[in-house]
C-alpha positions, 0 to 999 in steps of 0.5 A: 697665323691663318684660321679656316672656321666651319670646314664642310662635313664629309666622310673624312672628317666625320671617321675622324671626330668618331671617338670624340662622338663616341665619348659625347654620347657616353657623357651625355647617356651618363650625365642626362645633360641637354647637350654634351660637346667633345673637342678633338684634334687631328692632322688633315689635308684635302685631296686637292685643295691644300697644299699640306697637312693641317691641324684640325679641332673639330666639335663633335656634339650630342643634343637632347632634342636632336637625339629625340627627332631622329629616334622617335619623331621620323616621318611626323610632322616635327620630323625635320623641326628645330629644338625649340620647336620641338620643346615648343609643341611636344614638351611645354604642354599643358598637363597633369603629372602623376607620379607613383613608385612605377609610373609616371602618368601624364594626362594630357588636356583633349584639346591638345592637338599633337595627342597622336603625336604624344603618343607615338613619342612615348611608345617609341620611347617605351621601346627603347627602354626596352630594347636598351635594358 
């Protein structure tokens, strides 16, 4: 028996684990949890390569910090950062947290250098919610 890991994404491949990803996203908007993985099967074969069809087992997986980057840090200079740099500089900041019945204040330190940064994050956020309900 034979194993192939790590196939390179393509447009087959990724029509193919939609459901899986469509489940991930639903558990992951449900649970809250930093990252949710979905595990699916299928029959594939390439269009040259391979001589016959293959049973697949693909991972399709929704992360917090990736979710984060593509919907509110495009075009910033943390647009193409890694979680851990992300939780580095946006999220582990100094601050002071208020919370009442409606709100959650965070008062930042004016020293903070990613202010401009903080602040288009939440607002794209507050946009968001919005939007979603």
């Amino acid at each position: 028996m034979y194993y192939c890991l790590g196939l390179a994404k393509n447009a087959v491949l990724i029509e193919r684990l939609g459901p899986a990803l469509s489940t991930a996203r639903a558990r992951w908007c449900l649970t809250g949890a930093e990252s949710v993985r979905v595990f699916g099967d299928f029959s594939y074969q390439t269009q040259k390569s391979w001589s016959r069809s293959r049973r697949v087992i693909g991972k399709a997986e929704v992360m917090l910090m990736e979710r984060l980057r593509t919907l509110t840090l495009q075009g910033s200079e943390l647009a193409q950062a890694t979680a851990g740099t992300i939780r580095l500089r946006l999220l582990k900041v100094a601050a002071r947290v208020t919370v009442s019945v409606r709100r959650v204040y965070v008062q930042l330190s004016s020293a903070f250098p990613l202010q401009g940064l903080f602040r288009h994050v939440q607002q794209q956020l507050g946009r968001l919610g919005a939007a979603s309900g």
